[in-house]
Each structure stands twice: as C-alpha cells, then as structure tokens.
C-alpha positions as CSV (number, residue, x, y, z in Angstrom):
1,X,-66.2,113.6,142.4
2,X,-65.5,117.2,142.5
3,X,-64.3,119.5,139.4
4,X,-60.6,120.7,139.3
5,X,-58.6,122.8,137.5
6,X,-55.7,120.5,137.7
7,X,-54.7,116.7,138.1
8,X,-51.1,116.4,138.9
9,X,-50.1,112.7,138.2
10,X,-47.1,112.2,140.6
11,X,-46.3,114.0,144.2
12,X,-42.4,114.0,143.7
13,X,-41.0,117.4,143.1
14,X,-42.4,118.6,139.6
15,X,-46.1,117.6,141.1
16,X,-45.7,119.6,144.0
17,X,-44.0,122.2,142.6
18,X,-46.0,123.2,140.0
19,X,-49.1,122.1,142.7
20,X,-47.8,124.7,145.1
21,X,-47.2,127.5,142.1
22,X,-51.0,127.0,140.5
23,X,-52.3,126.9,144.3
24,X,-50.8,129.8,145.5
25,X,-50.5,132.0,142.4
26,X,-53.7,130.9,140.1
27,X,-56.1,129.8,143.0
28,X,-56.1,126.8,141.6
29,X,-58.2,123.9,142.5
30,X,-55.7,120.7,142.4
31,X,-56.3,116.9,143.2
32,X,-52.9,115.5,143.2
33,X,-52.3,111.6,143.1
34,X,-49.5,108.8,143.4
35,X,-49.3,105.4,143.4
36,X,-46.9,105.0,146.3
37,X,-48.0,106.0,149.7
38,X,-46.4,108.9,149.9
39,X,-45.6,112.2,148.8
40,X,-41.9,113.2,148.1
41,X,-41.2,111.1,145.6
42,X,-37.7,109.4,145.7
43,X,-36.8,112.2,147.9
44,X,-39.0,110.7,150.5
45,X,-37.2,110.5,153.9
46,X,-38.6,108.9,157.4
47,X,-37.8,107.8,160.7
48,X,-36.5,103.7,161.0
49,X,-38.0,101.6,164.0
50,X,-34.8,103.0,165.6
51,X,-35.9,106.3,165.4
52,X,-32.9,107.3,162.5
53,X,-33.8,109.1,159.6
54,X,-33.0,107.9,156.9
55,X,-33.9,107.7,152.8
56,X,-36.0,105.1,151.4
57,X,-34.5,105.5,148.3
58,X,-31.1,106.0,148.7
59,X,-29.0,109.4,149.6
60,X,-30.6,112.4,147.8
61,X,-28.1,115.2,148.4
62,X,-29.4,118.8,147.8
63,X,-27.1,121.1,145.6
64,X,-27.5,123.7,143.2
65,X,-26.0,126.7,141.5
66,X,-29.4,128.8,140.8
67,X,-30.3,130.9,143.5
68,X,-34.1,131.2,142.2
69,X,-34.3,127.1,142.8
70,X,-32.6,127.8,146.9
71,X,-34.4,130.5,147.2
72,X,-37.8,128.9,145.9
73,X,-37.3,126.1,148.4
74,X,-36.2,128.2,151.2
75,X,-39.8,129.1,151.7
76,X,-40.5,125.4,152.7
77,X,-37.4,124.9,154.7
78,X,-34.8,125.7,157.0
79,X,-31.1,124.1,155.5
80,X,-28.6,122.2,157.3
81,X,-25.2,123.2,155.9
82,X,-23.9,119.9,154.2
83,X,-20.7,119.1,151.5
84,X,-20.8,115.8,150.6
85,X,-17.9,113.5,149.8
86,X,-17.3,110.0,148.9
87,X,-14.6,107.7,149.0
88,X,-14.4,104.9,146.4
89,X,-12.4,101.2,148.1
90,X,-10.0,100.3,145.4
91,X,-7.3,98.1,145.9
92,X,-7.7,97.7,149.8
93,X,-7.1,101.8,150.2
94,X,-10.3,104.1,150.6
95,X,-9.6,106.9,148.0
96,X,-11.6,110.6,147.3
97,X,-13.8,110.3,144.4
98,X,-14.0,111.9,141.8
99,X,-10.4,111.7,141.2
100,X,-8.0,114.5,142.8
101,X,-4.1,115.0,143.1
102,X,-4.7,113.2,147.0
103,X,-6.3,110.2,145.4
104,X,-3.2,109.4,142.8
105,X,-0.8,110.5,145.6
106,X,-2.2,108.0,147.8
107,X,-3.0,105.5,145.3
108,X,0.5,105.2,143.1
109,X,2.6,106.6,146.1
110,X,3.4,109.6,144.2
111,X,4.1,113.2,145.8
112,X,2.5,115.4,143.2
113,X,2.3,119.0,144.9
114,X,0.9,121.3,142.7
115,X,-2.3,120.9,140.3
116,X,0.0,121.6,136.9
117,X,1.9,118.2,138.6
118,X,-1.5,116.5,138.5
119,X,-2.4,117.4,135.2
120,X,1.2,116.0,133.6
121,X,0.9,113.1,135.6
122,X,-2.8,112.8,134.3
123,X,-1.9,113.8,130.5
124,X,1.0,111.4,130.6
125,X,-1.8,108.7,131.5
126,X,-4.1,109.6,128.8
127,X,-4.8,107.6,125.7
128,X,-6.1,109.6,122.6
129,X,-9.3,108.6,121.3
130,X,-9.7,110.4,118.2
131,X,-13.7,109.9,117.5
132,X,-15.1,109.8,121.1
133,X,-18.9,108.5,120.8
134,X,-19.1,105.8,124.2
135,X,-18.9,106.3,128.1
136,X,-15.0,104.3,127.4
137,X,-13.5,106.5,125.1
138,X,-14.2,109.4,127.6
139,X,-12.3,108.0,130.6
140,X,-9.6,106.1,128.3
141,X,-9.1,109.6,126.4
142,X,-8.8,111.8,129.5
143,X,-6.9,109.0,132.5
144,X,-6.1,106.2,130.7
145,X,-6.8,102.9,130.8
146,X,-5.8,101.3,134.2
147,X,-7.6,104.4,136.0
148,X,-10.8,103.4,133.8
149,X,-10.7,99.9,135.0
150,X,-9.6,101.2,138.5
151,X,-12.7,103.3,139.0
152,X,-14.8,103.0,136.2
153,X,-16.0,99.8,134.4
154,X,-16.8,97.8,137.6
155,X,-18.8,100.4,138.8
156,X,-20.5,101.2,135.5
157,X,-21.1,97.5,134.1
158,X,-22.9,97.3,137.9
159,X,-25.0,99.9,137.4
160,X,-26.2,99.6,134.1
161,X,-25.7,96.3,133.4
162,X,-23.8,97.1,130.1
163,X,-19.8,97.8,129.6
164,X,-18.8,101.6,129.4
165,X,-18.4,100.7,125.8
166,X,-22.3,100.1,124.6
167,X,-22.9,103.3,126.9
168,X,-23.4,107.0,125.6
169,X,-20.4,109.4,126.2
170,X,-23.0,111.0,128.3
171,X,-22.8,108.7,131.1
172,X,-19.0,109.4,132.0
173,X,-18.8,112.8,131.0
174,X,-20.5,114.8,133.5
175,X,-17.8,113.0,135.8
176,X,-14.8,115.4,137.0
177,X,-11.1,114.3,137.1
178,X,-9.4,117.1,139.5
179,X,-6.2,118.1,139.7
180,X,-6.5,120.0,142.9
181,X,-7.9,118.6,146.4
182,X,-10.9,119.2,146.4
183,X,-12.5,116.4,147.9
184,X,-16.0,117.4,147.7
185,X,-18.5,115.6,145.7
186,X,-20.7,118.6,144.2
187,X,-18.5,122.3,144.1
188,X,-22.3,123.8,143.2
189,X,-22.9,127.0,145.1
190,X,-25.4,125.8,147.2
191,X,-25.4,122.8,149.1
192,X,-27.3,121.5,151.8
193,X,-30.2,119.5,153.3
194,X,-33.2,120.4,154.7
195,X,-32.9,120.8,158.2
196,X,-35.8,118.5,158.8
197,X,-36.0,116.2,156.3
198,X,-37.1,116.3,152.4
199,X,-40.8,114.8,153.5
200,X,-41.2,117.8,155.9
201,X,-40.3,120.2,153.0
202,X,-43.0,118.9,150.6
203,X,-45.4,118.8,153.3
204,X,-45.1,122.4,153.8
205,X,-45.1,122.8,149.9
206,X,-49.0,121.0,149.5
207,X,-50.3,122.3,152.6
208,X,-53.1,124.6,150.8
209,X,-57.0,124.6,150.9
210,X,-56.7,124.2,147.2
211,X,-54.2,120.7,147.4
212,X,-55.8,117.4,147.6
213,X,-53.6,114.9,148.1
214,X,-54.6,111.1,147.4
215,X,-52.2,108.3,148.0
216,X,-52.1,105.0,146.9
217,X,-53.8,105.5,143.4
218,X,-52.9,104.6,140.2
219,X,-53.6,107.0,137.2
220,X,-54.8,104.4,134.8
221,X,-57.5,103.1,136.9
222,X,-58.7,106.4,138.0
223,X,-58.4,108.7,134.9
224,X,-61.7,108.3,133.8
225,X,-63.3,109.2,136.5
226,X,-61.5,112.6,137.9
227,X,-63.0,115.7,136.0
228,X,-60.3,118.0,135.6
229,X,-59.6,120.8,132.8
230,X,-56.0,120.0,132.6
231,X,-53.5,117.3,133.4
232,X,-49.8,117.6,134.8
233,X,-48.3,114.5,134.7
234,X,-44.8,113.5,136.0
235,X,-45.1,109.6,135.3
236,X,-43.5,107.4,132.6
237,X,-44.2,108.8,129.2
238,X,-44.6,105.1,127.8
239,X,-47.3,104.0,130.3
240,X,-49.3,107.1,129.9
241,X,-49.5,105.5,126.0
242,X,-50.0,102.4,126.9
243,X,-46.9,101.5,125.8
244,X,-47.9,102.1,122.0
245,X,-44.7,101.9,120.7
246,X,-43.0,99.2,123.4
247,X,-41.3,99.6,126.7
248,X,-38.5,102.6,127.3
249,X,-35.8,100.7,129.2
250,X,-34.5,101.7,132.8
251,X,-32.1,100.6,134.9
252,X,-33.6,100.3,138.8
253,X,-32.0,99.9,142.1
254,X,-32.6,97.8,144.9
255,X,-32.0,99.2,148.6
256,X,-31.2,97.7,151.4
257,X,-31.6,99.6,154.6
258,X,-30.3,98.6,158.1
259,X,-29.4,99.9,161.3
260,X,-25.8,99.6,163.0
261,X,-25.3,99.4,167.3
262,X,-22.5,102.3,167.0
263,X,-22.7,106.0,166.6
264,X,-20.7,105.7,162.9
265,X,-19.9,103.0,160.4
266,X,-18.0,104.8,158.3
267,X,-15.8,108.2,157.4
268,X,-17.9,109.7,155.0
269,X,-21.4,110.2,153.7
270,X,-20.7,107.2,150.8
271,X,-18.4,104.9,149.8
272,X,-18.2,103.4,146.5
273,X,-17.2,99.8,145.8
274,X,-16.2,99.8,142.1
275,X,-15.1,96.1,141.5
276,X,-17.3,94.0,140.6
277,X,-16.5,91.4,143.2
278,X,-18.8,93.3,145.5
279,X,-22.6,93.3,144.0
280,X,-23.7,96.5,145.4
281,X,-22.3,99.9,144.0
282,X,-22.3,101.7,147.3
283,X,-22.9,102.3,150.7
284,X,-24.1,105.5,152.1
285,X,-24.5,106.6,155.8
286,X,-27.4,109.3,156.6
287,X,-26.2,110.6,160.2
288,X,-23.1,112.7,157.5
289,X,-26.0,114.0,155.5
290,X,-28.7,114.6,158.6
291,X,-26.9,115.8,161.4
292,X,-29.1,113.8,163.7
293,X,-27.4,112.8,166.9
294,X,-28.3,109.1,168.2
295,X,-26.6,106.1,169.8
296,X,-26.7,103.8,166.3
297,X,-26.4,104.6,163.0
298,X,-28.6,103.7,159.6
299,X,-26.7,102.6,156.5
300,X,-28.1,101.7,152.7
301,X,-26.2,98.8,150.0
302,X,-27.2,99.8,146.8
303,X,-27.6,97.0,144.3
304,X,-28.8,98.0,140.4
305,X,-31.5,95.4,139.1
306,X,-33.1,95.4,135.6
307,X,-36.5,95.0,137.6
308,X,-38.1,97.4,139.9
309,X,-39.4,101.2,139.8
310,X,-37.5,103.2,137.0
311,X,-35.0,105.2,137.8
312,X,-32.6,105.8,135.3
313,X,-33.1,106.3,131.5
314,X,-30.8,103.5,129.7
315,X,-28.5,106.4,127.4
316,X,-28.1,104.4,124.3
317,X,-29.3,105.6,120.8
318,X,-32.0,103.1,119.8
319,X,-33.8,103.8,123.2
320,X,-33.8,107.8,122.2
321,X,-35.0,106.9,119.2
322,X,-38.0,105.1,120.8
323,X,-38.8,108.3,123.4
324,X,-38.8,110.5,120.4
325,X,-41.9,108.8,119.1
326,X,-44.0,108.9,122.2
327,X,-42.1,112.8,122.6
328,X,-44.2,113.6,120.0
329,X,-47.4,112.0,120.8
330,X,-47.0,114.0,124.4
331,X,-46.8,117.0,122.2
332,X,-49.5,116.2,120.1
333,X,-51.8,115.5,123.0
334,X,-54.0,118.7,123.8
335,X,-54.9,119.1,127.5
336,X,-51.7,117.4,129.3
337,X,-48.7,118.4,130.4
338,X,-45.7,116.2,131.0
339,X,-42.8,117.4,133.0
340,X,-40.3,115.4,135.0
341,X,-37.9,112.6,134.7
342,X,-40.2,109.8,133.8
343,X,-42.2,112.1,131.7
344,X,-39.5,113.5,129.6
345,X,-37.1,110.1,129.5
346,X,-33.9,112.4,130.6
347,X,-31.9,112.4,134.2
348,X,-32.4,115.2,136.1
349,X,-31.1,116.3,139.9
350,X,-33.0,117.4,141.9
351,X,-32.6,120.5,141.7
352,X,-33.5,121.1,137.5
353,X,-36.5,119.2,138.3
354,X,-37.2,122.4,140.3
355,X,-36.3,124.5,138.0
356,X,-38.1,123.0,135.2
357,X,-41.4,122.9,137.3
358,X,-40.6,126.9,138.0
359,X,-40.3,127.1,133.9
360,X,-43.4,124.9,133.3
361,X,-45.3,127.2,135.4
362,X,-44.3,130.2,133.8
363,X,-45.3,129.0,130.6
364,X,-49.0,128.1,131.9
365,X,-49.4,131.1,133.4
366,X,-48.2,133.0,130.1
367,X,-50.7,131.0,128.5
368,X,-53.8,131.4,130.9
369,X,-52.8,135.6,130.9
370,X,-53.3,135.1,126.7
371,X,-56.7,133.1,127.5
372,X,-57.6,136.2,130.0
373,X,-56.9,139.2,127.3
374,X,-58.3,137.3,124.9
375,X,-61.7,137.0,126.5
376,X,-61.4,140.6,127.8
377,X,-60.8,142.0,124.6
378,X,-63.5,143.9,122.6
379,X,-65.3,142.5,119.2
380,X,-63.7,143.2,116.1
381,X,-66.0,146.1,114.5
382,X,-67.3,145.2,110.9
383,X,-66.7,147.4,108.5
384,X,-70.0,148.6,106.7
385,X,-70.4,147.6,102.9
C-alpha cells in the first residue's frame, strides 16, 4: 500500500474537513476511510426510490453564528435559505416549540400581548429550585411543573431512556423558553441548507488528487496495514482502546423512512410528540428543509433505542468520569489526533464540528511551521575551551 501523510478515521465532517484543509493547504497525501458506505457522515443525504431527497439519519438542519464556519462551507456549496420550526402535539393542539407567548396563548386560552405579559405569566409558573444539578430542576425552576410534564419528561424519558431527574442540567438547559413569537427553531445568524444536498457538499470538499477515499472499511482491521505518519481519527474514543476501561454509553436512534402519495404531510419541517403514549419522538418532513418540488412527499419517525450506532453521549457524571480516563490516554498517545463527537465523548452541531476541524488544523499546521524552522535553523556554535 502506498505511504501517506495522513489517515483520517471517519469521512463525516471533522474527516473531511481537516482532509480538505491538509490537502489543499499542506499538499498532503491523505487516505481517508469509514466503515459505512459513504461519506458524509450522519449528514449524509440521497435520493428515495421515489426520487425525494431525503436524510438517512434524520433532519440535519444547517445553522450557525460564525461567519468563518459559512464562509468555509460556502466554497463547497450554494445555500438554500431555510428557518426551521417545529411544532410539538400536546394535548390534541399542535403548539410552537420551544415555548413562546403564541404557544401559552393557544395552549391555556390566555391573551398575553406583550413579552413582559409572558414573562409574569411564566415567573408566576415557576417553582424555585434552590440547588439546580439535573435536567428537572431546570424546567421546574424556570416553567413549572405542569409545562415540564407537558413538554418535557415524555419527550426526555423517550429519548434517553432515563427521567429528566438522573439527567445532567445540561440536557434541558441549552433549551429556550421565549417570551416573544418567535417561532423559529434556531435564531443563529445563519441558517440554511445546502442547495443541493449535504452529500454534494462533501463531495466537492474530498474531490482532490491528494484524497483517497475508501468505503466500507473498518479501522481496526486495517490499521496495521496503512503506513501513514499521522492519524486523525473522528471515531469512538473507547473502541480506538479497545475498550480498556469499559464501554462509554450512548443513546441511538432508529429511523424510519417512508414516502407519502401527497405533495405535504404536515405544516412544518418537524413535529414533536412528547407523550409517551407515542414511541417515537418525532416526525420530520424534508420537502420544508429541501425545497425540492414533487408529487409525494418523504417523512422520518424517530424512535431512540439503547442499541444501534452512537449518537448521543449519555450526560451523567459517572459516564464523564469514565471518558476522562481514555481523555487522557488519547493525550498520551503520540502520533494520533482525535477530534469529533465520538472522539471527544461531547455533543456537537454541526456547525462546531466545523469549527473545531478549522481549529485542529490550525494547530497542526502551527506545529509542522515549528518542525520546518527547526530543521532550517543553523547549528548551535560551540564555544571554544
């Protein structure tokens, strides 16, 4: 097999963004490869039997507030202008999610008019939590109870497979209450999708003399036989140890994709089903989130599963506790690079997976400029006795 500069393990976006930056900037010599068959990673989008693009795993929704992350993508893509909203069904009424002043008008049959209305009505709702350390005491502390079992348990003990109350604030945090009505999702400064799909963009990314791409291959049966100076890999931290110190635990989601004979199934891009008298956790439409005009639509049910690929780090402390002892066998281990959700045991959008590839980069061209003075620099002169 031929010599490279790099392996990248994984052809999702840290792989091919950090393939495209050592390609194009170092003149790299690359062999990326993946176990699925491929590239994209979960972004990964394709064309149905019916001809409907859609996502294989699930909606990925582009947004972002750092114009160095657009503007790095922009060279790979044309955008397609695209807010997305969701609605959540609760109590036979379809809703805006997250929470507004339109979805506690419409949901109590109030007539709160201004956002300073909202936020009594909200604060009047709110139960103190004094010492808030789990994904409950958030919601309880800032809405309330009934709005946290309106909206929130179902939805999280679906999803994770544990109550709100063994999870890490974390979890529920990052989730906005509004008082205004603002009914879109994301409020980043950049949204949108790429005109012609996520699989076109990273196509256009690896499409370099210097980029070999091989599908279908698993790291740990090929490693010893791929002579490369330096590895980049974006998989799970654990298996790259063999699992040394046991299994980091992930919750995985199970997708099931169909096409619908009528131009639109529902009003939005998503709708999320928080009881949990429904098994899945939503249902998401792509035509919203593509554009594309055709005679049927595609839709996706989402249903979380303990089993399957990993998707999302399980935030509870004991599980931290475990990644911090392979964190520091990764940084203890000359030669590799790990970068990317799986690698670093942390969620990330899309979009600071980017941006960490872009800083990742940085430093390894910092440190090959070091290796490049260093060897250009003149012996030390030895002083005569």
């Amino acid at each position: 097999m031929a010599r490279y500069d790099y392996l990248i393990v994984g052809c999702g976006f840290a792989g091919s963004v950090l393939a495209e930056r050592l390609a194009n900037e170092h003149d790299a010599r690359i062999l990326m490869i993946d176990k699925r068959d491929h590239v994209g990673g979960n972004a990964y989008d394709e064309k149905n039997e019916d001809g409907i693009l859609y996502h294989k795993y699930g909606p990925h929704i582009f947004h972002t507030n750092s114009d160095e992350v657009f503007d790095y993508l922009s060279r790979f893509t044309e955008w397609r202008p695209y807010e997305h909203r969701v609605l959540a069904n609760v109590r036979d009424q379809l809703v805006p999610i997250p929470i507004n002043r339109t979805t506690l008008n419409e949901l109590f049959g109030l007539d709160l008019k201004t956002d300073e209305d909202a936020a009594e009505y909200l604060a009047s709702r709110a139960e103190k939590v004094d010492n808030i350390k789990t994904s409950e005491d958030v919601v309880i502390n800032a809405v309330g109870r009934e709005l946290y079992e309106t909206f929130f348990r179902g939805y999280t003990r679906k999803q994770w497979g544990l109550d709100p109350s063994e999870l890490d604030k974390s979890v529920t945090a990052r989730i906005p209450t509004r008082t205004n009505i603002d009914d879109r999702y994301f409020t980043d400064k950049h949204q949108a999708m790429p005109a012609n799909g996520y699989t076109a963009m990273f196509q256009r990314m690896l499409d370099h003399p210097n980029i070999t791409v091989m599908l279908g291959t698993d790291f740990r049966e090929v490693k010893d036989e791929i002579d490369a100076d330096h590895i980049i890999y974006s998989g799970p931290v654990d298996e790259y140890f063999d699992f040394r110190f046991g299994k980091l635990p992930y919750r995985s989601l199970k997708f099931v994709h169909s096409t619908i004979d009528a131009e639109q199934f529902q009003q939005v891009g998503t709708v999320n089903f928080p009881s949990e008298d429904v098994p899945y956790t939503r249902i998401s439409e792509y035509k919203h989130l593509t554009g594309q005009e055709h005679r049927q639509t595609s839709i996706t049910l989402e249903y979380p599963s303990a089993e399957g690929d990993p998707y999302y780090p399980v935030p509870r402390p004991e599980n931290q506790a475990l990644y911090k002892k392979y964190e520091a066998l990764a940084d203890a281990t000359k030669g590799v690079t790990f970068v990317g959700r799986l690698a670093t045991y942390r969620y990330y959008n899309m979009d600071q997976i980017v941006g960490q590839a872009l800083a990742t980069f940085r430093r390894l061209d910092a440190a090959r400029r070091v290796k490049r003075l260093e060897k250009e620099a003149p012996p030390l002169a030895v002083a005569a006795e």
